[in-house]
N, C-alpha and C positions, 0 to 999 in steps of 0.2 A: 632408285637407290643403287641399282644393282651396276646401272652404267656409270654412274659417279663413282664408286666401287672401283671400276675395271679401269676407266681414266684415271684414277689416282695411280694405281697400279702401273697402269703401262708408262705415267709417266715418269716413275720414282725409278724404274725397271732402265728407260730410255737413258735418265740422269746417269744412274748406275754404269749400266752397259758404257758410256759413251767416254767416263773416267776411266774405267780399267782402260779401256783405248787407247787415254793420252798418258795416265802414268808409264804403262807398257812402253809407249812409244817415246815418250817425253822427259819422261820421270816424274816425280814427285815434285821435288823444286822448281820447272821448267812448264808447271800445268798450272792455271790459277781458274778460282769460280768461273772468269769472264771465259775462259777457253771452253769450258765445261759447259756453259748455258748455252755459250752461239752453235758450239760443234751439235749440242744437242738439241738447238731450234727451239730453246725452252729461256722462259724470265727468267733471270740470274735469280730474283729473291726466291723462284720457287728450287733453285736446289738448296739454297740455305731453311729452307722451309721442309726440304722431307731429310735432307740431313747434318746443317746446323753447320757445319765445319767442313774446309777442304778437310783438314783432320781427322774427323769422324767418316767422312767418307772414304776416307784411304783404308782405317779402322774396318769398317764395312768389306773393305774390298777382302781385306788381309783376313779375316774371319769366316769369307766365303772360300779361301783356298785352304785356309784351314781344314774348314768343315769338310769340302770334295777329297781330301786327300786321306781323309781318314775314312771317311764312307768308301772311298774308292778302294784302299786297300785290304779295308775288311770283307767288302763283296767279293774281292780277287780271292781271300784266303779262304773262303768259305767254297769257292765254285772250286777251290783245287783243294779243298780236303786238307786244308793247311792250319793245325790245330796251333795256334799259339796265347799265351796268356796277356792281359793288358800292360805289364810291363817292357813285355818282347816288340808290341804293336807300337808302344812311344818311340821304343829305339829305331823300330823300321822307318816311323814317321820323320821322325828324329835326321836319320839319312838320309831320307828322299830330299827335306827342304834343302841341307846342306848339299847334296848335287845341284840341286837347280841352282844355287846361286853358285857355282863352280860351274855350269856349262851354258846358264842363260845371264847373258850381260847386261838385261833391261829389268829380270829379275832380282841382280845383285844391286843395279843402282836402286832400286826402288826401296830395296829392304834398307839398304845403308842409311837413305834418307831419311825413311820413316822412323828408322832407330834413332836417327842424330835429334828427329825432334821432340823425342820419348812419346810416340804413338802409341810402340808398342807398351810402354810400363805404366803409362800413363790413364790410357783411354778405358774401355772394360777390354781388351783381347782375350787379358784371363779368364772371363767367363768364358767365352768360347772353348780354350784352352781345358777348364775343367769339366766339358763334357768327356774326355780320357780321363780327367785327372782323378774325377769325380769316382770313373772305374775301377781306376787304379788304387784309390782310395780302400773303395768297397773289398778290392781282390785281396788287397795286404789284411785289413782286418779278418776276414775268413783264414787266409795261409799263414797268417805271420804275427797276427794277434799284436798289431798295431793299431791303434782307434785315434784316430785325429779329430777334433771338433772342426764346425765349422767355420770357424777363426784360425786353423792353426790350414786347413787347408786353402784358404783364399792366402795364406801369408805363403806357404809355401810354391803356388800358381801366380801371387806377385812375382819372388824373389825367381822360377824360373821364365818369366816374361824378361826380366833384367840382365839375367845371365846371357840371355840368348841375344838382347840389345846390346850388352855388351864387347860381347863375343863377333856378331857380324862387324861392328866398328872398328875394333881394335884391328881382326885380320883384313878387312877391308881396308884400313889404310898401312897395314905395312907392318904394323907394330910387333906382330908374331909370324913369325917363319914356319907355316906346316900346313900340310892338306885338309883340305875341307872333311876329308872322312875323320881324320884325326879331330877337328873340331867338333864333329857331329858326338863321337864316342866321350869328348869330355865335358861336353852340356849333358847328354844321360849320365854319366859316373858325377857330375855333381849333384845334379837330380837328384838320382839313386840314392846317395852318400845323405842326401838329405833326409831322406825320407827315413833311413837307418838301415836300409840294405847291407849285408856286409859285403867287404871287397870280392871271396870267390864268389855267389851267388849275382852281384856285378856285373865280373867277368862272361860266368855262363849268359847273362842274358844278351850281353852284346854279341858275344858267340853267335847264341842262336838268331840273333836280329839281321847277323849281317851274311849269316845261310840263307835266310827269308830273303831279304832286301835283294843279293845277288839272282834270284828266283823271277824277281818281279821287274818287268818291262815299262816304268813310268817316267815319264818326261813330262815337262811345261814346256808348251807351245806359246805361239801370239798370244798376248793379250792376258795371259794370267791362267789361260786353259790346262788342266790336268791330263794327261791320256795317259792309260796304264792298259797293257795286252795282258 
């Protein structure tokens, strides 16, 4: 059992591993199953068999840089004694992705595409999304004596899934004139604005997001890789 177990594993792992390589490289549109099964010396029907969709495996991919960028920068803040609350950490988060797709060009096609086929709004990414959100959640009812059910918080982790598919699209092709920091501040300030934040308290959080962010040494490398000094 145990090595049926670990070949499941390595294979789903190899599948895995072998996509990020061609979206990175290829992009989204330009990778199909059959690239993904030969590159990866595996049955086509077994990558639709551990994950169902090129779709859901882009989904998959997008959830895991999710996940490393928030565990990454919360270990950073913690080894440098860097005290901030979970709404300061979306907006640092918030930042970093909007760099990478302003300084990695394999990273912006990938996300343009995946937004154009509503991956992101669509698939579950928002669960992923609500391991912060879930935080965020929790921190506002303590400080601010806000209580969201959990209906009003899956709408609210939909609606900033959308924004943010949005928002890569529209500046991605042209349609708005301004910097990606600038975009980054007004996916948080709608966030924010949702949740019932008011404008000064807003203001200070991006303040201090963007003290933090300027602090922090993180790039995407090949392949989807996060590195933060």
């Amino acid at each position: 059992m145990e090595t049926k177990a670990a070949d499941y594993n390595e294979t789903k792992q190899n599948i895995f591993d072998t996509a990020k390589t061609l979206f990175y490289e290829k992009g989204y549109y330009n990778t199909s199953i059959g690239n993904i099964s030969e590159a990866a010396n595996v049955n086509r029907a077994l990558v639709s068999y551990y994950f169902q969709s090129k779709g859901n495996l882009a989904l998959h991919i997008v959830n895991q840089f999710n996940t490393t960028i928030t565990e990454k920068i919360t270990y950073k803040l913690k080894e440098t004694n860097v005290d901030a609350n979970p709404l300061v950490l979306f907006a640092v988060e918030t930042r970093a992705f909007n760099s990478f797709r302003r300084l990695n060009e394999n990273y912006r096609r990938f996300m343009k595409e995946v937004s154009l086929e509503n991956i992101l709004t669509l698939g579950e990414n928002w669960i992923v999304r609500a391991i912060r959100g879930n935080t965020i959640y929790e921190y506002l009812e303590k400080t601010h004596d806000i209580c969201l059910s959990e209906v009003d918080r899956q709408i609210y982790q939909s609606s900033l899934s959308s924004i943010i598919s949005g928002l890569i699209i529209v500046h991605s092709e042209g349609h708005i004139d301004c910097s990606h920091e600038y975009i980054a501040e007004k996916e948080c300030e709608m966030y924010l604005k949702m949740l019932g934040l008011e404008k000064g308290e807003i203001s200070m959080i991006l303040q201090e997001s963007k003290a933090v962010y300027d602090n922090i040494d993180i790039k995407m490398e090949k392949n989807f890789n996060i590195k933060i000094k």
